[in-house]
Rosetta silent file (secondary structure, phi, psi, omega in degrees, C-alpha in Angstrom):
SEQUENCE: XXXXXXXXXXXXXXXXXXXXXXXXXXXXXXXXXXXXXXXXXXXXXXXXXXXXXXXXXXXXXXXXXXXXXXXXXXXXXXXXXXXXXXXXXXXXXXXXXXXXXXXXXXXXXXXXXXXXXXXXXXXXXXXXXXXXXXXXXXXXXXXXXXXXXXXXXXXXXXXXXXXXXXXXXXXXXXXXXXXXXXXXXXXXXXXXXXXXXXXXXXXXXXXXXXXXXXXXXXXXXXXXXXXXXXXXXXXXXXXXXXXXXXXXXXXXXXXXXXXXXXXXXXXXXXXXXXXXXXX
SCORE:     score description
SCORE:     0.000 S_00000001
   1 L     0.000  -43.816  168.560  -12.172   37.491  205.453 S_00000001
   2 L   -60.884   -9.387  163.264  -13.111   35.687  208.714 S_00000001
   3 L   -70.745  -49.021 -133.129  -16.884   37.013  208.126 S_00000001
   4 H   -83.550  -31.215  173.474  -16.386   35.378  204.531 S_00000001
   5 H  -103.556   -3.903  142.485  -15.508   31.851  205.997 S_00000001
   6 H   -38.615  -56.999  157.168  -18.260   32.082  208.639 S_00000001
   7 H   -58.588  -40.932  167.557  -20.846   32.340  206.450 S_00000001
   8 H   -42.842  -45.017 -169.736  -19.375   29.094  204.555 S_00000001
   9 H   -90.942  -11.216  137.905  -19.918   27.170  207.535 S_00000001
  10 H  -108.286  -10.044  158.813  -22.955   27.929  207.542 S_00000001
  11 H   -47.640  -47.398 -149.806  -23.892   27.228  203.928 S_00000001
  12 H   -64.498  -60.790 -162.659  -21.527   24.140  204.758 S_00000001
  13 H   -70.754  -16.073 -175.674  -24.528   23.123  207.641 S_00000001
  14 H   -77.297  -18.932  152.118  -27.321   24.094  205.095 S_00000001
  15 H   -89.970   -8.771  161.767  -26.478   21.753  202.784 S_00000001
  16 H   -79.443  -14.753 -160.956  -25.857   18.811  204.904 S_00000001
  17 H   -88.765  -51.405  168.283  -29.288   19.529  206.483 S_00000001
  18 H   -13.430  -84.372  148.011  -30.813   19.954  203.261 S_00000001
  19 H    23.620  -78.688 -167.683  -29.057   17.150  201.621 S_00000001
  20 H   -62.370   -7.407 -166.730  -31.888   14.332  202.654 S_00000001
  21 H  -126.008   17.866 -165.782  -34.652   15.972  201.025 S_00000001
  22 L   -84.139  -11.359  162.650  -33.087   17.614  197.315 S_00000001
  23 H   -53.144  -25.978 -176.682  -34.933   14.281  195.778 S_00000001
  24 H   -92.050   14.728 -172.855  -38.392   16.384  196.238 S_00000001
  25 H  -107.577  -86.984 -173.688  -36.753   19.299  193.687 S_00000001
  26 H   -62.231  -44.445 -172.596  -37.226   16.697  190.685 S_00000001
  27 H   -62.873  -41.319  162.170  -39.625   14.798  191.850 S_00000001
  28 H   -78.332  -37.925  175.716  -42.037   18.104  191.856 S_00000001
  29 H   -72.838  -14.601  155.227  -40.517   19.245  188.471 S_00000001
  30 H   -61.269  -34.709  170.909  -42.043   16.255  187.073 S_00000001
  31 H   -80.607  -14.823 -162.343  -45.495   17.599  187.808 S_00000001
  32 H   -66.650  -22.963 -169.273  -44.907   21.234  186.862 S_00000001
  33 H   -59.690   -3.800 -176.015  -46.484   21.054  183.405 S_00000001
  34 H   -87.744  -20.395 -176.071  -49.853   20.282  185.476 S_00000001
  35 L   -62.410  143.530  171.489  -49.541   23.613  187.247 S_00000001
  36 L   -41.490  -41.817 -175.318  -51.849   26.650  186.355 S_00000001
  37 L  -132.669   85.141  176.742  -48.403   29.076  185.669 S_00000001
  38 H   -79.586  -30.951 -155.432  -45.988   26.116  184.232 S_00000001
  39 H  -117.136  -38.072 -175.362  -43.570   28.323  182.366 S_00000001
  40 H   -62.384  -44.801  154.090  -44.060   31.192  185.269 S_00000001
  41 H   -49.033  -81.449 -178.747  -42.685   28.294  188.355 S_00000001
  42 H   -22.662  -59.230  168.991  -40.172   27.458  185.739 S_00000001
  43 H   -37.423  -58.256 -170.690  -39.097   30.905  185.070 S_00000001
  44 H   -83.313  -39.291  163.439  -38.743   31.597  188.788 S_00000001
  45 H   -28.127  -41.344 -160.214  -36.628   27.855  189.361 S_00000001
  46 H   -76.410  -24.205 -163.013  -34.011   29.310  187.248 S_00000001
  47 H   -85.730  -23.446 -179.397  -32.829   32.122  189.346 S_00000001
  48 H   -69.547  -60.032  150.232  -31.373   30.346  192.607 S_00000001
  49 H     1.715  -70.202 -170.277  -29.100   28.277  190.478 S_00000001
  50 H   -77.827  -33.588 -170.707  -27.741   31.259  188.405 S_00000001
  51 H   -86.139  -12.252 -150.569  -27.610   33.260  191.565 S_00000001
  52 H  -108.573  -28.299 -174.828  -26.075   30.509  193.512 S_00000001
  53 H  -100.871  -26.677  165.341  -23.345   30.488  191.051 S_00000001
  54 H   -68.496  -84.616 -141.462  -22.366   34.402  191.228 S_00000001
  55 H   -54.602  -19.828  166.514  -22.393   34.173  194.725 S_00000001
  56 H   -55.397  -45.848 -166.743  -19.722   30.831  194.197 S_00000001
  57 H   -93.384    8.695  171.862  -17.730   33.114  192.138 S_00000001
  58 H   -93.133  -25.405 -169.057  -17.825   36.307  194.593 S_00000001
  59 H   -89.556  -39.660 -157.681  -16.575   34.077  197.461 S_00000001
  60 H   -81.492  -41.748  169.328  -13.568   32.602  195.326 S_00000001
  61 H   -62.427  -20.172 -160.415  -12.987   36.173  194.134 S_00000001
  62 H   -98.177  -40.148 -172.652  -13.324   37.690  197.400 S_00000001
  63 H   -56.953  -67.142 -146.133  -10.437   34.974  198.982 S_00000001
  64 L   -93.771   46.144 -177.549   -8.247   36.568  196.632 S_00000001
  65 L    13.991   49.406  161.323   -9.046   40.537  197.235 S_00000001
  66 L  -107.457  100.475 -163.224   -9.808   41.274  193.587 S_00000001
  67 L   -56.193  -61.226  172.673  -11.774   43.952  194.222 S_00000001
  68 L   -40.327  -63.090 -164.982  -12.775   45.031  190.105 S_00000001
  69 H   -53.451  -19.756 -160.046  -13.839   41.766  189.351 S_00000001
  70 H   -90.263   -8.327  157.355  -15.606   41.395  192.226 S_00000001
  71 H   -68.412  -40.807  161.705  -17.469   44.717  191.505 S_00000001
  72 H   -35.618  -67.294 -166.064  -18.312   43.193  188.392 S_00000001
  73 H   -53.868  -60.358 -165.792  -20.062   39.776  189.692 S_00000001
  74 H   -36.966 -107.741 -119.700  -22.031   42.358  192.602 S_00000001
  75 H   -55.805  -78.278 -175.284  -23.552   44.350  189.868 S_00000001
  76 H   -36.513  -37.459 -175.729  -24.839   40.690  187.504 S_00000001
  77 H  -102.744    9.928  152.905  -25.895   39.749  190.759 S_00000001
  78 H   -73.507  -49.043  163.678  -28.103   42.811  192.144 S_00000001
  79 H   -40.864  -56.562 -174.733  -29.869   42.329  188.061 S_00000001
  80 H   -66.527  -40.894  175.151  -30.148   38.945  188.737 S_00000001
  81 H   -56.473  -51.135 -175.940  -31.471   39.176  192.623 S_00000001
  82 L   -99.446   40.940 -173.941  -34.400   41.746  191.087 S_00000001
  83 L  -126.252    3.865 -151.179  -35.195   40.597  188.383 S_00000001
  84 H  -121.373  -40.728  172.778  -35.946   36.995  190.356 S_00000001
  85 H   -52.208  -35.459 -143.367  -37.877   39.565  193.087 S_00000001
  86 H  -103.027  -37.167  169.779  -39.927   40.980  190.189 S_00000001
  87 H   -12.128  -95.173 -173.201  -40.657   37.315  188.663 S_00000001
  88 H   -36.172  -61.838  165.634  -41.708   35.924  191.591 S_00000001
  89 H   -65.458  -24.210 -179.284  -44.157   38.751  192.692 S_00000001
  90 H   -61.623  -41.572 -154.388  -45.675   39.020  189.296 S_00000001
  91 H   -86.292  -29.551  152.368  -46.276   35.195  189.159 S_00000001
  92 H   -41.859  -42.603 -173.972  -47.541   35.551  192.634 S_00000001
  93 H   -96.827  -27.080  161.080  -49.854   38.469  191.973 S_00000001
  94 L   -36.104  116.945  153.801  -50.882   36.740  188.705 S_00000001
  95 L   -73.265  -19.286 -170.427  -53.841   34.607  187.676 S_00000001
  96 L  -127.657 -158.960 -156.908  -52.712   33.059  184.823 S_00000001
  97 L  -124.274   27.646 -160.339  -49.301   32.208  183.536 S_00000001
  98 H   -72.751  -54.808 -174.758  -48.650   35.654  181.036 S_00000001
  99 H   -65.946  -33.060  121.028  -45.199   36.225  182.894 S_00000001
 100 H    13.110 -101.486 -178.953  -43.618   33.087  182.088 S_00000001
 101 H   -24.764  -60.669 -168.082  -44.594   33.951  178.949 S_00000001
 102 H   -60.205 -115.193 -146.633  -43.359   37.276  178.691 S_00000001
 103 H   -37.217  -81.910  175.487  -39.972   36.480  180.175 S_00000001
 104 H   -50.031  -60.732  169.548  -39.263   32.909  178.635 S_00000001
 105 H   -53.797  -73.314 -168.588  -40.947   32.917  175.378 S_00000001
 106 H   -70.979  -14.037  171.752  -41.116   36.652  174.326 S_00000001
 107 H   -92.042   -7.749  164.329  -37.047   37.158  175.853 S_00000001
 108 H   -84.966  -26.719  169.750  -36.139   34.443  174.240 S_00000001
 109 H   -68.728  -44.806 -177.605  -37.403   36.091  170.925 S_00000001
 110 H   -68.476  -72.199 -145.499  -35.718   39.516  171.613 S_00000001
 111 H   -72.539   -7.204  170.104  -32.348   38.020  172.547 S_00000001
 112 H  -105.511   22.785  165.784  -32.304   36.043  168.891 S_00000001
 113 H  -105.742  -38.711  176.516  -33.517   39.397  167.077 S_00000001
 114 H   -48.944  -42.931  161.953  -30.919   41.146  169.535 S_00000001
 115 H   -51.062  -56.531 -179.186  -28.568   38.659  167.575 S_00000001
 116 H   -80.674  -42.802  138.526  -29.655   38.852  164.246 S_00000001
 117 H   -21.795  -64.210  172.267  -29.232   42.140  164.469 S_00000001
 118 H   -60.229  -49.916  167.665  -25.692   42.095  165.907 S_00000001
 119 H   -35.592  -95.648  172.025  -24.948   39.381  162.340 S_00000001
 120 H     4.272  -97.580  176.272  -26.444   42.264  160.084 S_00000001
 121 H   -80.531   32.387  155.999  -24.037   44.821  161.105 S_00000001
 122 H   -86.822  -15.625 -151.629  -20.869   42.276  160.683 S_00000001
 123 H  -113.962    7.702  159.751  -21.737   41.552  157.737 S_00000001
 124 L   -72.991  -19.298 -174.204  -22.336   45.354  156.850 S_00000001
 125 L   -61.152  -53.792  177.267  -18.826   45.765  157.692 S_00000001
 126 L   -63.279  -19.964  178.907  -17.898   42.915  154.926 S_00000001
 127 L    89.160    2.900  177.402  -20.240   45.228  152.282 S_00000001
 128 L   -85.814   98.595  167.698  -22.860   42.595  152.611 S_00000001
 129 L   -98.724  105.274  170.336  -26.607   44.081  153.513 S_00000001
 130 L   -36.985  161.497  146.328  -29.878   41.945  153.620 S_00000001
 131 L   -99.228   -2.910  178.893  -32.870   43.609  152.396 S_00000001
 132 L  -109.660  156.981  169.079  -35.185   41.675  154.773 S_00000001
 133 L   -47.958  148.647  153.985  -35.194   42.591  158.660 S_00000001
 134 L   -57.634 -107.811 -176.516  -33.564   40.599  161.268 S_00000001
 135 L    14.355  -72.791  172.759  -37.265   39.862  162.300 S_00000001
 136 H   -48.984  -57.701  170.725  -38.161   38.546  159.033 S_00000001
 137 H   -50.447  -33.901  176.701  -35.450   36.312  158.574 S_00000001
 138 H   -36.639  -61.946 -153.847  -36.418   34.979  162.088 S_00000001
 139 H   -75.991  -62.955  166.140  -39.829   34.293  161.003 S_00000001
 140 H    -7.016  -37.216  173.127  -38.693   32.825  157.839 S_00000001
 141 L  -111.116    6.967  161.734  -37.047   30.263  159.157 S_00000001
 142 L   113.532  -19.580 -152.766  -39.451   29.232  161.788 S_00000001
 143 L   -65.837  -41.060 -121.742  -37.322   31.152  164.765 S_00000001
 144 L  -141.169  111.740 -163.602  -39.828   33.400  165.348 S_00000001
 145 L   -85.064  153.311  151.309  -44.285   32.681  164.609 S_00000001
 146 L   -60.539  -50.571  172.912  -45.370   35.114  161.981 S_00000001
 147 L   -54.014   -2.038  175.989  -47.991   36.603  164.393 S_00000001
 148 L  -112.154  144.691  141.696  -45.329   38.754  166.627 S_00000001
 149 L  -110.820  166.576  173.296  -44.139   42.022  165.929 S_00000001
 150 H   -44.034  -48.968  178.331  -41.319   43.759  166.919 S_00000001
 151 H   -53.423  -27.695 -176.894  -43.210   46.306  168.527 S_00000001
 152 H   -59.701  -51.496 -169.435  -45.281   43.398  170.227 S_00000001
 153 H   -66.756  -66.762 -172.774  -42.319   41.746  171.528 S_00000001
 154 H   -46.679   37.417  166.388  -40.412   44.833  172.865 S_00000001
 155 H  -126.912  -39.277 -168.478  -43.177   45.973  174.959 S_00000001
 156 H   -69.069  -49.841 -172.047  -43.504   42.335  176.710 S_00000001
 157 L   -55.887  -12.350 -160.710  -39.512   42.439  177.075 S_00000001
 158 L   -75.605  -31.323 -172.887  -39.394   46.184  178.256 S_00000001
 159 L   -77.006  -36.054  170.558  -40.810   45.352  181.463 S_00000001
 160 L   -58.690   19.845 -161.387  -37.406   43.199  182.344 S_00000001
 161 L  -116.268  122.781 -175.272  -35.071   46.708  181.613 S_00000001
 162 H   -27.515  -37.251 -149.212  -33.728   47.338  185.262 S_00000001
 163 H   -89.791   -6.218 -144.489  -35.580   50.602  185.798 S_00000001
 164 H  -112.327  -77.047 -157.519  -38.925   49.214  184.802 S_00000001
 165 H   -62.126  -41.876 -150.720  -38.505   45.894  187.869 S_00000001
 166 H   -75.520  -48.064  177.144  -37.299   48.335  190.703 S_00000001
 167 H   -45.347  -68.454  178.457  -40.396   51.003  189.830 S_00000001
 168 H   -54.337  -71.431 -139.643  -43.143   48.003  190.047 S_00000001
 169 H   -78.624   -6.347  167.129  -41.438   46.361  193.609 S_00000001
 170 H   -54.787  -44.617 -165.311  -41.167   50.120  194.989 S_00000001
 171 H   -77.255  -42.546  145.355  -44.404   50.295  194.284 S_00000001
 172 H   -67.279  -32.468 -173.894  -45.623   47.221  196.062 S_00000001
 173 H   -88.407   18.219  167.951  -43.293   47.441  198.806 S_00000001
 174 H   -80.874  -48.390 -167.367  -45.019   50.965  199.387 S_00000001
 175 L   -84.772  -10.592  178.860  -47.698   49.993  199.350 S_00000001
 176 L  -135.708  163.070  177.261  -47.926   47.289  202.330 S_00000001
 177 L   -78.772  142.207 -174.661  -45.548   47.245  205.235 S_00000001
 178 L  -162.325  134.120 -173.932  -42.662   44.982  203.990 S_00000001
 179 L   -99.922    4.467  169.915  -39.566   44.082  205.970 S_00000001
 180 L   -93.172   13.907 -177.722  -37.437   43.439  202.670 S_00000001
 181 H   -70.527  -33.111  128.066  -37.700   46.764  201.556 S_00000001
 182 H    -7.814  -69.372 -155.658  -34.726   48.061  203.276 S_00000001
 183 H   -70.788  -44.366 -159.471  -32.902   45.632  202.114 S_00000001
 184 H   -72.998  -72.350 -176.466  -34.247   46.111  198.482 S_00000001
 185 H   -65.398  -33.684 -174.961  -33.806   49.866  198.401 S_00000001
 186 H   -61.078  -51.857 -178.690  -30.264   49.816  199.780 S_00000001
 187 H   -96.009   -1.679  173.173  -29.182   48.228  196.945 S_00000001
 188 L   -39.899  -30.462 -148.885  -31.121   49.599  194.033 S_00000001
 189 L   -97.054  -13.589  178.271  -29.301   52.431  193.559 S_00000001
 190 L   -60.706  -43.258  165.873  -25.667   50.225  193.596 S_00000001
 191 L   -36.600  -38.718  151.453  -26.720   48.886  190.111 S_00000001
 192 L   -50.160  -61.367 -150.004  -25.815   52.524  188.970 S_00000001
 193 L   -90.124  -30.444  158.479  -22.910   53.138  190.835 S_00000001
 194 L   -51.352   -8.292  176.927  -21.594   49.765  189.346 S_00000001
 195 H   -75.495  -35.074 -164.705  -21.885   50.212  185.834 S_00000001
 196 H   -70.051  -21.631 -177.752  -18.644   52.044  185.592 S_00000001
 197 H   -93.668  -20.612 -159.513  -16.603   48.650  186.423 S_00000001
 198 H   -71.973  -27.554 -174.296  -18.757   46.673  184.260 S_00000001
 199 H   -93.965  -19.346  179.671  -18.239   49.422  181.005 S_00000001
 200 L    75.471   63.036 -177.563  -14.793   50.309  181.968 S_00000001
 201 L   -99.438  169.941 -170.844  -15.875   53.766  182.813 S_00000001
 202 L   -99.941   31.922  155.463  -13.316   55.973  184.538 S_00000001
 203 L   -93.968    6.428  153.480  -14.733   56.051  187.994 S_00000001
 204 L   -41.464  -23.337 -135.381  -13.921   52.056  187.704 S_00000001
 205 L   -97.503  -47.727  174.211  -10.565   52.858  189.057 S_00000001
 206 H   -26.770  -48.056 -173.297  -12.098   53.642  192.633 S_00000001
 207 H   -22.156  -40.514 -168.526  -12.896   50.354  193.135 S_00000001
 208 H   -71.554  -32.226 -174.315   -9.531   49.352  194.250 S_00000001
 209 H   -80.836  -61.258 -175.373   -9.719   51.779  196.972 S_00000001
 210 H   -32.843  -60.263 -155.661  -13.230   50.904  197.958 S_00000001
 211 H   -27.204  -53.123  171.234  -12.747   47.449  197.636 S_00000001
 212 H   -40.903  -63.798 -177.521  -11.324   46.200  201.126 S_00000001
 213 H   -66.791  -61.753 -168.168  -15.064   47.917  202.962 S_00000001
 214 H   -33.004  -67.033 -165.064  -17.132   47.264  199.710 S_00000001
 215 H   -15.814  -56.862 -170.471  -15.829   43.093  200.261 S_00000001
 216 H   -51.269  -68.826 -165.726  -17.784   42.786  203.344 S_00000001
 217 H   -64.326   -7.257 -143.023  -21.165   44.040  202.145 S_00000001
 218 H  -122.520  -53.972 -168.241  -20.931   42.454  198.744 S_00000001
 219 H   -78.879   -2.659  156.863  -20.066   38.633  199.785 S_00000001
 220 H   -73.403  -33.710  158.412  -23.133   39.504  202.795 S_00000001
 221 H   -56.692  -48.898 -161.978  -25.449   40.525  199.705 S_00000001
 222 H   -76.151  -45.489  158.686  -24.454   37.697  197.658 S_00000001
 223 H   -48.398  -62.241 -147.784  -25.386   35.327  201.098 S_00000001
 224 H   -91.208  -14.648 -175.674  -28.340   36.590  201.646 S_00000001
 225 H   -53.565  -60.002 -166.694  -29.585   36.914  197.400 S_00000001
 226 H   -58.943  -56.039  179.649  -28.890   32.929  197.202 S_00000001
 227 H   -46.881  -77.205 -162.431  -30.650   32.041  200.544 S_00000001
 228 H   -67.582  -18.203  159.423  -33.754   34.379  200.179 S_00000001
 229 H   -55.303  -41.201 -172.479  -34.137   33.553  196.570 S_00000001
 230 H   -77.784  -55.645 -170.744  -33.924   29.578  197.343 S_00000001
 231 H   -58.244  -41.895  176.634  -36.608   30.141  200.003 S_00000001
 232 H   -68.957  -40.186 -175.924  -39.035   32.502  197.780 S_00000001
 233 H   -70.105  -67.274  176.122  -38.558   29.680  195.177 S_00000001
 234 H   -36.737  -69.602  177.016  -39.389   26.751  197.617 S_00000001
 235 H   -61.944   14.992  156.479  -42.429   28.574  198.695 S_00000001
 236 H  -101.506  -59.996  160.094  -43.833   28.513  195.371 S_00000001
 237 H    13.542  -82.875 -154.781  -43.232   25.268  195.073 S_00000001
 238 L   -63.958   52.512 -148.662  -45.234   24.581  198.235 S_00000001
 239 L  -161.634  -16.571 -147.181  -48.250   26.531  196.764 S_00000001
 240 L  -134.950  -51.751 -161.759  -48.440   23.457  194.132 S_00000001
 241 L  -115.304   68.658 -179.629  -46.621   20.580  196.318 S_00000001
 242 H   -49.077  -23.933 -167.888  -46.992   20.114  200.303 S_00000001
 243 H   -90.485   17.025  175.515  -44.405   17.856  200.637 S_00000001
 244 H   -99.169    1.500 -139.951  -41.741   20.465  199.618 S_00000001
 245 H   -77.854  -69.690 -169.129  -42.825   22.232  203.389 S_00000001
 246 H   -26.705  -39.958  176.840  -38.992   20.305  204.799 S_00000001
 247 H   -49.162  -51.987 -159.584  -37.185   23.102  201.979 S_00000001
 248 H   -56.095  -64.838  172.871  -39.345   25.445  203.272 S_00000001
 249 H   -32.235  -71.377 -179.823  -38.289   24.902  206.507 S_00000001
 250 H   -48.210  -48.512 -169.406  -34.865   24.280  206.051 S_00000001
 251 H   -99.605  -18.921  170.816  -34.059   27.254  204.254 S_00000001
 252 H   -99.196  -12.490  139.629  -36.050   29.798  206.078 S_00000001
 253 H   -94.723    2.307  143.421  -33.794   29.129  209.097 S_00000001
 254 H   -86.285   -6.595  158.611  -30.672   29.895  207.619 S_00000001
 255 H   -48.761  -91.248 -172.684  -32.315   32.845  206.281 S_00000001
 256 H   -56.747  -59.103  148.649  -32.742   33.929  209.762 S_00000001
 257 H    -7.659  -52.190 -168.000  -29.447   32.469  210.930 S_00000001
 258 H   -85.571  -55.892  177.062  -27.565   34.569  208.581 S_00000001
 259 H   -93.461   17.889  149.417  -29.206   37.519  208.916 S_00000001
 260 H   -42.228  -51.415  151.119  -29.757   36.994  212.518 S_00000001
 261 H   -35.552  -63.791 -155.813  -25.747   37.521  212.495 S_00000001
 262 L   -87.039  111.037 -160.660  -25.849   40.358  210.096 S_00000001
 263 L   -92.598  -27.177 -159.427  -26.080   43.782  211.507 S_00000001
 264 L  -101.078  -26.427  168.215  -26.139   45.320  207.847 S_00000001
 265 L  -164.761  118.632  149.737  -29.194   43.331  207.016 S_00000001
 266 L   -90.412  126.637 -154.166  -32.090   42.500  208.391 S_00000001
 267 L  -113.472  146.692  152.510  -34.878   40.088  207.521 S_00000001
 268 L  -168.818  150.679 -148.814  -38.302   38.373  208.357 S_00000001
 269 L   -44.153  135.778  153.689  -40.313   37.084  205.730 S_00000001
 270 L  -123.553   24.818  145.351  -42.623   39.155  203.681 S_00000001
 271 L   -87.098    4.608 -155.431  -43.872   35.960  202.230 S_00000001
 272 H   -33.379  -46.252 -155.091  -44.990   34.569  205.450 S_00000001
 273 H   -77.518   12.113  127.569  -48.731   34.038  204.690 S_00000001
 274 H   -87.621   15.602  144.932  -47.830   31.669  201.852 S_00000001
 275 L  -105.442  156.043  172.231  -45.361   29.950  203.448 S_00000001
 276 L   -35.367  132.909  178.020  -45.426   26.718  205.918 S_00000001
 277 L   -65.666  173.613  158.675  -45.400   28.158  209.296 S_00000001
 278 L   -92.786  159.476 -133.364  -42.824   27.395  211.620 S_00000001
 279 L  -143.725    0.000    0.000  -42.040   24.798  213.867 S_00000001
């Protein structure tokens, strides 16, 4: 628990340092629609936020040693942490702005067919069955263009399916020397072992025993997801926007602060040569 309010203090200094310069966050989001990959920046924006908020609730959960739930949040937030990794290199490795797409547009179609679908069989329950598709009904009402198929979409969305992100960043971080790959691999395989608290499988019931060792590494993952995630997002930023370099800064020495500290995980950038150097 005394690791758990260490790291606070230093979130605690990272946001007072911060603090003077979170006016250059909107002030660049006013410009993104000018960018080459608008919905692909965008895409990638969303994940510190969402990630920033598991690791809020893993901390509050963590004061109060409830070890299931707290297996729970770890697991949304290893999905969320690669899935923000696989963004981010795609839109990197990209020329144009097709992952964006893919992710925002075409996952936003599958989760309302994923819906309409889920309607369908309540209302098979009730003895009522359409005769048109979920799909159809989409596009019928506008939800949906007439020019996708199903098959169309699920192949863009397919690439988001855990096993699918971890294969591509294996496969980059194979392929060049990379120092988050460690880091990366260590937890791939936790996404697995974690499903059992999420489904209420019976090898949930370890947890409780685990839980007390598990604590440590899980609120040190959840530290280091939001921090290297805030940093990979600031340096795309900067890619578009010099005057974001002060984020840049800011956030890639508490990176190294924290896991300076951290015995369990060690970092130095594998983003370097597009980020501001240091100073």
């Amino acid at each position: 628990m005394d690791r758990l309010y260490e790291i606070e203090d230093i979130l605690e200094e990272l946001a007072e340092e911060i603090e003077p310069h979170l006016q250059l966050i909107p002030e660049f989001f006013s410009k993104i629609k000018d960018t080459d990959k608008p919905l692909s920046v965008f895409s990638m924006s969303t994940f510190f936020p969402k990630i920033e908020s598991i690791r809020l609730g893993i901390f509050e959960v963590a004061k109060i040693e409830e070890y299931y739930s707290l297996n729970i949040l770890f697991r949304s937030l290893i999905e969320h942490f690669v899935r923000a990794q696989y963004i981010w290199m795609k839109t990197v490795e990209n020329k144009n702005d097709e992952i964006g797409i893919d992710y925002w547009v075409f996952g936003q179609d599958q989760e309302n067919i994923d819906y309409a679908k889920a309607l369908q069989k309540s209302y098979s329950t009730i003895g009522i069955n359409p005769e048109v598709s979920p799909i159809e009904t989409l596009k019928k009402i506008g939800v949906i263009s007439k020019d996708k198929s199903q098959n169309k979409i699920r192949k863009k969305v397919d690439q988001f399916k855990y096993s699918n992100m971890i294969h591509f960043i294996a496969n980059r971080m194979k392929s060049k020397e990379n120092s988050e790959a460690p880091i990366l691999f260590s937890i791939f395989p936790r996404y697995s072992e974690l499903s059992s608290c999420v489904h209420g499988g019976p090898d949930s019931v370890g947890s409780y025993q685990k839980g007390p060792k598990a604590m440590k590494e899980i609120v040190e993952m959840a530290t280091f997801s939001s921090l290297h995630i805030r940093w990979l997002s600031n340096v795309l930023f900067y890619q578009y926007d010099k005057s974001i370099e002060p984020l840049c800064q800011i956030t890639r020495k508490y990176l190294h602060k924290f896991t300076g500290h951290n015995n369990s995980i060690q970092w130095t950038s594998g983003a370097a040569g597009a980020a501001p150097s240091s100073r």
